[in-house]
DORO-956514 format. One record per residue (C-alpha): residue number from 1; y negated, x, z. Coordinates in Angstrom, 3 decimals. Layout:
BEGIN
{pt NUM; {Y; X; Z}}
...
***
This chain:
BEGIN
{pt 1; {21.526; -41.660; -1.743}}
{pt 2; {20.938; -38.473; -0.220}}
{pt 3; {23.146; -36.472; 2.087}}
{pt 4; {22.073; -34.748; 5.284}}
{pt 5; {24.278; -32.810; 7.746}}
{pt 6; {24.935; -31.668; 11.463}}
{pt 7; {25.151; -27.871; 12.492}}
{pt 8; {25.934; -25.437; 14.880}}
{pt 9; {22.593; -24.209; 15.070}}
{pt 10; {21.714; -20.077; 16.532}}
{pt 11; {18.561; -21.110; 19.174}}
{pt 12; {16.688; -19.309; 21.399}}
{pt 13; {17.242; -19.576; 25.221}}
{pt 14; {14.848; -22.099; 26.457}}
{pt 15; {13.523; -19.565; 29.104}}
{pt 16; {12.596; -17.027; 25.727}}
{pt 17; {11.592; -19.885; 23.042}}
{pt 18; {7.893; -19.034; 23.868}}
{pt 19; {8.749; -15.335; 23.307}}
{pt 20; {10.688; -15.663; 20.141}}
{pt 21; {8.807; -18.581; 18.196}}
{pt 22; {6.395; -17.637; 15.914}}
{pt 23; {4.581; -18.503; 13.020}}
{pt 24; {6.202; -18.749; 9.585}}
{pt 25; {6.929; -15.475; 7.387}}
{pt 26; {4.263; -16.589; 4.539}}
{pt 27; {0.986; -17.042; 7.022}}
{pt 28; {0.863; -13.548; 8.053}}
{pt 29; {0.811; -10.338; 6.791}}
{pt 30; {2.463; -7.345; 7.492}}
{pt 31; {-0.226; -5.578; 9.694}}
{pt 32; {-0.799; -8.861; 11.611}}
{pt 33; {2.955; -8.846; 12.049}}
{pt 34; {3.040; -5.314; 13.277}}
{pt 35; {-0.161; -6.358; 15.812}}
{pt 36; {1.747; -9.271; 17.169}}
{pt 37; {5.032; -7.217; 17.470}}
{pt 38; {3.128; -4.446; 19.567}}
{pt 39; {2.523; -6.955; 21.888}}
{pt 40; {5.086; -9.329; 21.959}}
{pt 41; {8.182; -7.246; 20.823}}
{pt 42; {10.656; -10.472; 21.226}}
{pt 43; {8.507; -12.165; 18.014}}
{pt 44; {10.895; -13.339; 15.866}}
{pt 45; {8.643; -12.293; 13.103}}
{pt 46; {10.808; -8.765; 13.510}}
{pt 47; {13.471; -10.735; 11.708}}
{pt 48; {11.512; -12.710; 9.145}}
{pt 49; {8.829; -9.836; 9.079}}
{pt 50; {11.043; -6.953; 9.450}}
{pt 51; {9.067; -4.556; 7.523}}
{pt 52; {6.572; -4.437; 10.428}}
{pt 53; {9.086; -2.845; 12.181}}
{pt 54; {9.232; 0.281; 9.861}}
{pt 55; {7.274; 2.522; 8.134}}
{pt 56; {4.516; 1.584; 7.160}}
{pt 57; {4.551; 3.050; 3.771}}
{pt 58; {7.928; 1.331; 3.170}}
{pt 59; {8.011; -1.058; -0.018}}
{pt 60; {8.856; -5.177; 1.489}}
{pt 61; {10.885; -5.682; -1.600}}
{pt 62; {13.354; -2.617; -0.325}}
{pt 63; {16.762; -3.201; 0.440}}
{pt 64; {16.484; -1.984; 3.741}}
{pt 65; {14.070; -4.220; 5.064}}
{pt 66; {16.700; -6.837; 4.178}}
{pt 67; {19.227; -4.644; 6.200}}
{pt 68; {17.075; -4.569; 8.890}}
{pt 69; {16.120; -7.887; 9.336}}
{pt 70; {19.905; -8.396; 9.891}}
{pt 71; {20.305; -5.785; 12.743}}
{pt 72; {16.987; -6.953; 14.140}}
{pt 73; {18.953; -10.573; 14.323}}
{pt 74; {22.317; -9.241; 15.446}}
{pt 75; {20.407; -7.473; 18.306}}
{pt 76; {18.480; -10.557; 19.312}}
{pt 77; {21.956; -12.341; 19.462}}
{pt 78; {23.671; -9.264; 21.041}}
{pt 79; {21.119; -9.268; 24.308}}
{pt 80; {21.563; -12.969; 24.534}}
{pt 81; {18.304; -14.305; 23.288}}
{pt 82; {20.211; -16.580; 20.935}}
{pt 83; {22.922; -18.463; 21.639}}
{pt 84; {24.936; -20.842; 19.321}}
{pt 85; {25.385; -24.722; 20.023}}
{pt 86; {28.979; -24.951; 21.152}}
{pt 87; {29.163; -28.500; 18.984}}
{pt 88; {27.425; -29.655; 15.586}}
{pt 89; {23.976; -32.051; 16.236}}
{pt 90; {20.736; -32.837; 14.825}}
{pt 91; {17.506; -31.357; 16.296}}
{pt 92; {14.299; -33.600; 17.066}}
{pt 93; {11.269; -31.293; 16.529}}
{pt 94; {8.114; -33.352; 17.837}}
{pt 95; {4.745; -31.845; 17.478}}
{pt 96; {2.188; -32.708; 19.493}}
{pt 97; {-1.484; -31.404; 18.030}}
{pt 98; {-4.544; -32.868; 19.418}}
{pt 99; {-3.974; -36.495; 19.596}}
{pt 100; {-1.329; -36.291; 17.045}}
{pt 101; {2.460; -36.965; 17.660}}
{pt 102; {4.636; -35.765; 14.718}}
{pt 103; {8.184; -36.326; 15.254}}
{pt 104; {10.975; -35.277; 12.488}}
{pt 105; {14.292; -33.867; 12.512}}
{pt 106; {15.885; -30.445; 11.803}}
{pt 107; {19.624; -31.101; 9.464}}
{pt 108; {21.231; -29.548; 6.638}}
{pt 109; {20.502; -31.322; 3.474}}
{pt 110; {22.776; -30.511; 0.204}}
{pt 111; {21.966; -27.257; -2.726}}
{pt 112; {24.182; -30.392; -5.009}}
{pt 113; {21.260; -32.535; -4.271}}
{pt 114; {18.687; -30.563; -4.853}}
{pt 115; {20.277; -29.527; -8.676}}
{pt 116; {20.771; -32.650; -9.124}}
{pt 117; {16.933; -33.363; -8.515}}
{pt 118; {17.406; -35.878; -5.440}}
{pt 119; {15.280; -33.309; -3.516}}
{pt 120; {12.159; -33.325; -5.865}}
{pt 121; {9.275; -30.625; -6.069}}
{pt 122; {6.078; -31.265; -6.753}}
{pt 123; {5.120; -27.047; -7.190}}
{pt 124; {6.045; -23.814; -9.318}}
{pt 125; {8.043; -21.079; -7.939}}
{pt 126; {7.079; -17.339; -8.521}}
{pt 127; {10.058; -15.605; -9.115}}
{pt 128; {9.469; -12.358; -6.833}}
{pt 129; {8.561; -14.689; -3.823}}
{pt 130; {12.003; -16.465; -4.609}}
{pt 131; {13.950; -13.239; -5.073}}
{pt 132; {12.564; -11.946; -1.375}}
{pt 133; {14.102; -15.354; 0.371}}
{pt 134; {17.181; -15.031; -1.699}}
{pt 135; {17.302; -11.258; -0.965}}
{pt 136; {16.439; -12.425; 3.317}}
{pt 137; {18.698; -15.324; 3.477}}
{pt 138; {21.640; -13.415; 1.975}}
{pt 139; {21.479; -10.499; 3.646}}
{pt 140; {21.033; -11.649; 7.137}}
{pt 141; {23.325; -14.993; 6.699}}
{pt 142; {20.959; -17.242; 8.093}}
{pt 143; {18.281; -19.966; 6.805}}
{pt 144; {15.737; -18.672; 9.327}}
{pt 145; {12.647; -21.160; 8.434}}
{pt 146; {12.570; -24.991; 7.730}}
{pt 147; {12.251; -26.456; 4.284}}
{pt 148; {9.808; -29.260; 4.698}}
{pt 149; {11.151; -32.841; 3.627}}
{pt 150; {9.913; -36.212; 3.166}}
{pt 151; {11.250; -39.453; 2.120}}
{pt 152; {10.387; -43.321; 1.634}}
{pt 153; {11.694; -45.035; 4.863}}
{pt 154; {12.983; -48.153; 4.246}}
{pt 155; {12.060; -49.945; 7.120}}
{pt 156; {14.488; -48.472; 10.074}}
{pt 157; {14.674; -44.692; 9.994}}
{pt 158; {11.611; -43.652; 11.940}}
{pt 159; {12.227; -46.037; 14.328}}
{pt 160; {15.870; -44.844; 14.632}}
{pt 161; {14.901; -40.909; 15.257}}
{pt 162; {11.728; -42.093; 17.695}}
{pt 163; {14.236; -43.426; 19.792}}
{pt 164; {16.523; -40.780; 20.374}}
{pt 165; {14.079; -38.461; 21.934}}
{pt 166; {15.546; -38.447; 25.574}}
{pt 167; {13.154; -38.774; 28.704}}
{pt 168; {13.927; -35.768; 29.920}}
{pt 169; {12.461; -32.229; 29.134}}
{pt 170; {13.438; -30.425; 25.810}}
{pt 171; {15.699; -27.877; 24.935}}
{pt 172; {13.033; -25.719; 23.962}}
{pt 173; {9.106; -25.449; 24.412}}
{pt 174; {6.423; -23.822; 22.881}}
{pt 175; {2.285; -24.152; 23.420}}
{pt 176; {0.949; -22.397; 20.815}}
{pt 177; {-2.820; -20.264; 21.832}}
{pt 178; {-4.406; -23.258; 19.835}}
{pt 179; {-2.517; -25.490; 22.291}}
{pt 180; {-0.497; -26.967; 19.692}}
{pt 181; {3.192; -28.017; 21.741}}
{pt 182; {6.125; -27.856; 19.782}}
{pt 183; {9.674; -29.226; 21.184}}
{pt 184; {12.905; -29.179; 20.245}}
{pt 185; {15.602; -31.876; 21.315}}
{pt 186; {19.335; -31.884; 20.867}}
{pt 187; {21.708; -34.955; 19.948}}
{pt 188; {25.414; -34.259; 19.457}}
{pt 189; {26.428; -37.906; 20.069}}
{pt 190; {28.765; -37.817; 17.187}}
{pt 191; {27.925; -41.756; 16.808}}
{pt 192; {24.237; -41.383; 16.444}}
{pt 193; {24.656; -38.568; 14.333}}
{pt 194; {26.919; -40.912; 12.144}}
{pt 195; {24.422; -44.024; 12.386}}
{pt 196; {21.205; -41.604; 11.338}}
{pt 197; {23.954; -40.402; 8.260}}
{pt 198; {24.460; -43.916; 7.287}}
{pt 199; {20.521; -44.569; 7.059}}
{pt 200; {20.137; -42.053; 4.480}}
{pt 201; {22.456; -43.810; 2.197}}
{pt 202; {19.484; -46.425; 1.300}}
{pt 203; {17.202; -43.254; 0.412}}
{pt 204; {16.701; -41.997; -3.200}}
{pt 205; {15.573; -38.502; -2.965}}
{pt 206; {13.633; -35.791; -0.370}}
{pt 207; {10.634; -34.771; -1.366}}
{pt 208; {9.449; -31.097; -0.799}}
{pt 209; {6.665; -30.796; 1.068}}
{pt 210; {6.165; -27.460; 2.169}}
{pt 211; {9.069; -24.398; 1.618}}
{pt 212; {9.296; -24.661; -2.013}}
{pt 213; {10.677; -21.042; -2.152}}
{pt 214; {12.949; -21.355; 0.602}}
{pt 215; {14.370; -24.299; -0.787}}
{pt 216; {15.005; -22.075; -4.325}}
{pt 217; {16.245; -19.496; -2.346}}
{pt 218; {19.097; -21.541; -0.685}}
{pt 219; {19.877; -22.935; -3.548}}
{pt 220; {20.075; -19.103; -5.331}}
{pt 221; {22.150; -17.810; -2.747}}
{pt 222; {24.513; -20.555; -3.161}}
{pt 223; {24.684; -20.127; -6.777}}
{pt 224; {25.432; -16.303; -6.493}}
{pt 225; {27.953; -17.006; -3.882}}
{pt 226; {29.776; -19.620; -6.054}}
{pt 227; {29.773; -17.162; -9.062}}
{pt 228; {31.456; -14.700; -6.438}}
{pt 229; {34.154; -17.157; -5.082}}
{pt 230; {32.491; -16.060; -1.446}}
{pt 231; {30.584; -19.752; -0.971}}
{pt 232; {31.262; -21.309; 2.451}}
{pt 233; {30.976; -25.332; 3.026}}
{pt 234; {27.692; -23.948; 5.042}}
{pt 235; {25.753; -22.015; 2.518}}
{pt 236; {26.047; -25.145; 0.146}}
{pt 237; {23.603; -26.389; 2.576}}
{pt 238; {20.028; -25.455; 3.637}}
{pt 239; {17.964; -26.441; 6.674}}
{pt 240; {15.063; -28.817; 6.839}}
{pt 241; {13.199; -30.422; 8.705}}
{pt 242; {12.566; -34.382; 7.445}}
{pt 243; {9.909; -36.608; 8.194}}
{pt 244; {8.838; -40.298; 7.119}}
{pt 245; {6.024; -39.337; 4.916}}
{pt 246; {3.423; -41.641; 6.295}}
{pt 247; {4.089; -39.594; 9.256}}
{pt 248; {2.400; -36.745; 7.998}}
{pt 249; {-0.840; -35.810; 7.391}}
{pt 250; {-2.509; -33.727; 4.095}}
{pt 251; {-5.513; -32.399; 4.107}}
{pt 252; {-7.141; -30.857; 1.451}}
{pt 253; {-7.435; -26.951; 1.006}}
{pt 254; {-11.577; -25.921; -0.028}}
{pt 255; {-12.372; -23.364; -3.064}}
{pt 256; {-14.863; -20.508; -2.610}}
{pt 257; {-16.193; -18.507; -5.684}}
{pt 258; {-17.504; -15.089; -5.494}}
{pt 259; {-20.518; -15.582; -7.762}}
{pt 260; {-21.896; -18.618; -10.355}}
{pt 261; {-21.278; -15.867; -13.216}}
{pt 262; {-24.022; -16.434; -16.224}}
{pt 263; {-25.673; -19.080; -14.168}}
{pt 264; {-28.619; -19.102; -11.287}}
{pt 265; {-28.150; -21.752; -8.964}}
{pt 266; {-30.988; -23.470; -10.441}}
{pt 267; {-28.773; -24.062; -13.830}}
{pt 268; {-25.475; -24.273; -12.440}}
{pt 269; {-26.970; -27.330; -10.506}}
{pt 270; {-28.138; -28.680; -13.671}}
{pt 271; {-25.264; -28.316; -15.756}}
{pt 272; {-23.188; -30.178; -12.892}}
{pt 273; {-25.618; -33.241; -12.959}}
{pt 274; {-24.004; -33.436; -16.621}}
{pt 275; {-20.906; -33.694; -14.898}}
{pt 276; {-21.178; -35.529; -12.327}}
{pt 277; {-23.661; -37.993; -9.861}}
{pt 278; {-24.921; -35.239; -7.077}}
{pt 279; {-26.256; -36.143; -4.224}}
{pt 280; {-27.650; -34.051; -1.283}}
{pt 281; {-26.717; -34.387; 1.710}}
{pt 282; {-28.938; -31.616; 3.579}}
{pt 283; {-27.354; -29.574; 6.311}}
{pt 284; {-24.428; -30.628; 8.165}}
{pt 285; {-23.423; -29.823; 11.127}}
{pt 286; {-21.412; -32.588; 13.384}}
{pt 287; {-18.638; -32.621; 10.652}}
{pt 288; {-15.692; -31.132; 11.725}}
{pt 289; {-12.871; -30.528; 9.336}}
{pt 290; {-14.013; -33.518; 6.276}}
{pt 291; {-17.486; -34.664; 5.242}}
{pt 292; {-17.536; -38.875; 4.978}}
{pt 293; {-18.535; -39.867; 1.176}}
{pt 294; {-22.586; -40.787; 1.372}}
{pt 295; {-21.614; -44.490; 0.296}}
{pt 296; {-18.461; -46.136; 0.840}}
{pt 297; {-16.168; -44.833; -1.910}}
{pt 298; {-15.198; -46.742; -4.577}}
{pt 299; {-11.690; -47.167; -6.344}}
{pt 300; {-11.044; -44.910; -9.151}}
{pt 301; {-13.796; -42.439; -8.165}}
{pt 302; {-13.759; -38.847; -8.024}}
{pt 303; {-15.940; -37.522; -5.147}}
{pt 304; {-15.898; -33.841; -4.054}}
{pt 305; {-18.386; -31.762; -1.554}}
{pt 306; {-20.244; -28.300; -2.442}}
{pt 307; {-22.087; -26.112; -0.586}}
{pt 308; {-25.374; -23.948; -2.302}}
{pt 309; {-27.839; -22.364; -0.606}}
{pt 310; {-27.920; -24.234; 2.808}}
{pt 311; {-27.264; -27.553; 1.221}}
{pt 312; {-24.334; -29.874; 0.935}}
{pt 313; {-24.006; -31.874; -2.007}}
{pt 314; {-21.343; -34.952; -2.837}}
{pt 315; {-20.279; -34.707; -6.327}}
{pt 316; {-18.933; -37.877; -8.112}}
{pt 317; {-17.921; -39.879; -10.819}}
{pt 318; {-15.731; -42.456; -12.085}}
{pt 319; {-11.560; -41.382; -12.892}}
{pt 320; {-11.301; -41.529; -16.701}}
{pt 321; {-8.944; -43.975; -17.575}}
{pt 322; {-7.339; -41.787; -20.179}}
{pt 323; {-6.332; -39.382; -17.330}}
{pt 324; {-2.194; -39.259; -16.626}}
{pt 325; {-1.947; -39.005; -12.704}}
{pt 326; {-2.391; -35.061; -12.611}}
{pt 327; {-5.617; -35.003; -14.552}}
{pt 328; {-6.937; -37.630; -12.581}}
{pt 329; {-6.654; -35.909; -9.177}}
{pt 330; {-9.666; -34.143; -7.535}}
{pt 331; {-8.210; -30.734; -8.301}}
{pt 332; {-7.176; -31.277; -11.558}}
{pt 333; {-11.307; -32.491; -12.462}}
{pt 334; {-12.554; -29.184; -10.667}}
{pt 335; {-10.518; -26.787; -11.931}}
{pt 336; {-10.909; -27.939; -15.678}}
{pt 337; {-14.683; -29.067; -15.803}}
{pt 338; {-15.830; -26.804; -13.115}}
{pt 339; {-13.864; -23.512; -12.013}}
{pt 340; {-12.423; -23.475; -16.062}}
{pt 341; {-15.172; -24.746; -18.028}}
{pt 342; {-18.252; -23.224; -15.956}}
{pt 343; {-17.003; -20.402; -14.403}}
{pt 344; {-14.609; -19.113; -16.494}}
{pt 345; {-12.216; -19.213; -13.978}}
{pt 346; {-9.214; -19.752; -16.148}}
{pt 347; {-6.471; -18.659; -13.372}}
{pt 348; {-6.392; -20.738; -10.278}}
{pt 349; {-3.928; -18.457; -8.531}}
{pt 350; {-4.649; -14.905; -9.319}}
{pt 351; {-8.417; -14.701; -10.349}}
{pt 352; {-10.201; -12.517; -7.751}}
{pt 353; {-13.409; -14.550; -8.202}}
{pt 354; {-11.680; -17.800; -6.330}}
{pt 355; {-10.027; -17.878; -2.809}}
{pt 356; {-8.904; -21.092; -0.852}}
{pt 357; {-9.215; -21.930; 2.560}}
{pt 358; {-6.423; -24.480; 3.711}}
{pt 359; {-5.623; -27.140; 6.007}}
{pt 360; {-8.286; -28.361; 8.945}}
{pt 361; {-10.807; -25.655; 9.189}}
{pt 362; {-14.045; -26.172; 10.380}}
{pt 363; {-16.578; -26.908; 7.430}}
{pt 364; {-18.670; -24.177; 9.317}}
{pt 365; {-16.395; -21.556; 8.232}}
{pt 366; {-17.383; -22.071; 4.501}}
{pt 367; {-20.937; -22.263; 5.377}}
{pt 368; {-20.550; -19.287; 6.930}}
{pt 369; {-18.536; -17.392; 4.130}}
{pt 370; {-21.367; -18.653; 1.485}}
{pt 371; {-24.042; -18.153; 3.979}}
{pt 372; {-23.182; -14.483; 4.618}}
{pt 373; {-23.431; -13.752; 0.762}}
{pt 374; {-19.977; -13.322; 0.821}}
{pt 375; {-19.778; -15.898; -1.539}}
{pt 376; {-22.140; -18.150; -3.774}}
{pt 377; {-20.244; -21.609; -3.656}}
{pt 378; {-17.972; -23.857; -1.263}}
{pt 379; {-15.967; -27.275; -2.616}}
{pt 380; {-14.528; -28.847; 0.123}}
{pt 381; {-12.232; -31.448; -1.356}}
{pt 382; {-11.057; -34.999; -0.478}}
{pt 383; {-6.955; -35.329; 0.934}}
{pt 384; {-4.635; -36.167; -1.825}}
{pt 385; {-2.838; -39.189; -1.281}}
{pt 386; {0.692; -38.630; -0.130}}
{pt 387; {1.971; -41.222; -2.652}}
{pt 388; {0.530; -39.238; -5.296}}
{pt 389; {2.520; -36.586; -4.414}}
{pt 390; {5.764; -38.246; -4.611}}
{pt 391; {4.671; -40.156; -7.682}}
{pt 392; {4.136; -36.462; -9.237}}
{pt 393; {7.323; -35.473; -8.126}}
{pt 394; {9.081; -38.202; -9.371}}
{pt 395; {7.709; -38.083; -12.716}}
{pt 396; {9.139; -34.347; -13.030}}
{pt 397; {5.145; -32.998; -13.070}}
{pt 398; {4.127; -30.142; -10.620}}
{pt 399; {0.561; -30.173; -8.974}}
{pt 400; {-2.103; -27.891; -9.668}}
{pt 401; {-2.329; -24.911; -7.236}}
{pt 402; {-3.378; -25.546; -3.638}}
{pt 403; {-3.427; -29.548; -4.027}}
{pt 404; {-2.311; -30.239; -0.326}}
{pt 405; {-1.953; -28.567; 2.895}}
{pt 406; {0.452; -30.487; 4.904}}
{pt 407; {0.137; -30.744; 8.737}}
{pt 408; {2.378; -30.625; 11.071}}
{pt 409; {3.051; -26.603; 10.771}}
{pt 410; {6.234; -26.027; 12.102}}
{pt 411; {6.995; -22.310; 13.853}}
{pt 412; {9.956; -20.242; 13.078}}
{pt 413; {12.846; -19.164; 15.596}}
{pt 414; {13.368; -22.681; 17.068}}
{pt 415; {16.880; -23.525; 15.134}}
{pt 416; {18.325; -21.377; 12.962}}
{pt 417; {21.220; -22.202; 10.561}}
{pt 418; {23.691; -19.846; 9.799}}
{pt 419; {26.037; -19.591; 6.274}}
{pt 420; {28.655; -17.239; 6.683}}
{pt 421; {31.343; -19.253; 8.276}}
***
């Protein structure tokens, strides 16, 4: 079974939730975070951001931008932006995106669990982007963005949460410029808070979806705090947010490539015919975020979409039956046949020559990006299956870099959970 928790969680006064919410610390950089902050100086990306407020010459990694952060927080809470929940609850977070309801749940869930591997990862951590959380969340006392978590619902769960989302209006409401809504409900009813506890007791394991290195980070800042004696019952727990995971949805993130290296496009298309079955498609341009396979897939099939020079192609062929479930996914074929053994693109996360573009973009924006010479080649690449995920995750195996781009994508600010008492 896994364990999740009520809190006392620090949120924003419903009238200033539109103010303060903002988008997570790892989608924006520091100058975008100093642009928003000149306009919107309530952001609460001065807290998770808090570099923007300083010099700009100043290093992130410096101790003082931890410092900061933390008087940047204790201001916010000083002038009454935040206020803490008098009694402990659970938070409903619904997203609504289009015509897309997500609805989850923000609770503590246990650092004991996750060494203990009942919350499962399916990605690497880098140590320096650990070492900045761990740095952030001690400093300032507070887990200040949502670890993402799924898990297998055994028939009730879902349900259960769906129905305690009251009538009435939420605690707290923000539309997003994209006109994304995101709202936050409170229960306290100690006996549905008990009855939602009790559910979890038929569920395995979490599953990290998205906040790897936040989750690391909790867990380091427990483990420091332990070796210190200073570890309260709170900072053996982190926040998350929890979802069924077929209420989710992945898409895939797209691979552009600076150049086709010792190839002209005339040869690079012939060498991938020795790869793969390509077909053209032409030019495309009523697909939206996902081009449709040109026949109706078939089971145990790769199939993959490139753009060169004006012209989308489906790439395809059958899953080799040797392949353990890593090698066999999309990714895994591209990367080793393709970016590896064509391109000599040997490091999917630092080589200059590849950049990704995530989540549900537009396919225009590739064309665009190969169109304007900018670069010589777009894959756009099927979803992975969410069970594949998990199934990685349970068999202790990581995915290769930028398999899945989860939607919904929660905001920071909303509830924040605090580890000092």
């Amino acid at each position: 079974m896994v364990k999740i928790f009520s809190f006392r969680a620090l949120r924003p006064q419903p009238a200033e939730a539109q103010n303060i919410a903002s988008v997570p610390y790892d989608v924006v950089s520091t100058a975008e975070s100093r642009a928003i902050l000149e306009k919107n100086p309530k952001s609460f990306l001065r807290v998770i951001r808090s570099e923007a407020t300083m010099a700009d010459d100043i290093d992130p990694a410096d101790l003082s931008v931890y410092r900061t952060a933390q008087e940047h927080l204790d201001g916010m809470i000083a002038e009454g932006l935040f206020a803490r929940d008098a009694e402990p609850g659970i938070y409903l977070y619904r997203v609504k995106q289009g015509g897309n309801i997500y609805t989850g749940f923000v609770a503590n869930v246990s650092v004991d669990d996750y060494l203990e591997n009942k919350i499962k990862r399916h990605e690497h951590t880098r140590y320096d982007k650990e070492e900045d959380r761990t740095r952030h969340i001690g400093t300032t006392g507070t887990h200040t963005g949502l670890v993402v978590l799924l898990y297998r619902d055994p028939g009730e769960i879902f349900r259960y949460v769906s129905s305690l989302v009251p009538d009435g209006e939420p605690d707290g409401v923000v539309r997003t410029d994209a006109g994304v809504v995101h709202e936050v409900f409170r229960v306290a009813d100690p006996a549905a808070i008990a009855h939602l506890t009790a559910l979890f007791e038929d569920v395995d394991a979490f599953y990290i979806a998205d906040g790897h290195h936040r989750a690391k980070s909790s867990v380091n800042v427990a483990a420091r705090r332990r070796e210190e004696g200073t570890c309260t019952p709170e900072a053996e727990r982190f926040m998350a947010i929890i979802f069924a995971k077929d209420r989710v949805k992945i898409h895939g993130y797209s691979r552009l490539v600076t150049d086709l290296g010792e190839y002209t496009p005339e040869r690079f298309m012939e060498a991938l015919r020795g790869l793969f079955e390509v077909r053209p498609y032409g030019w495309i341009d009523d697909t939206v975020f996902q081009i449709p396979p040109l026949r109706e897939s078939e089971d145990h099939q790769h199939v993959m979409h490139m753009y060169l020079g004006g012209v989308w192609y489906e790439l395809s062929r059958p899953v080799d039956p040797a392949y353990d479930r890593i090698a066999a996914l999309d990714v895994s074929v591209l990367q080793k046949d393709v970016m590896e053994g064509m391109l000599g693109i040997t490091d999917p996360r630092g080589d200059p020559r590849l950049q990704y573009l995530g989540g549900a973009r537009p396919l225009a924006d590739l064309m665009e990006k190969v169109d304007s010479g900018e670069f010589a080649v777009a894959f756009s690449m099927q979803p992975v299956d969410v069970g594949d995920v998990l199934s990685i995750a349970d068999a202790g195996k990581v995915m290769p870099p930028k398999s899945t781009w989860f939607e919904p994508k929660l905001l920071s600010g909303l509830v924040l959970h605090t580890i000092n008492e």
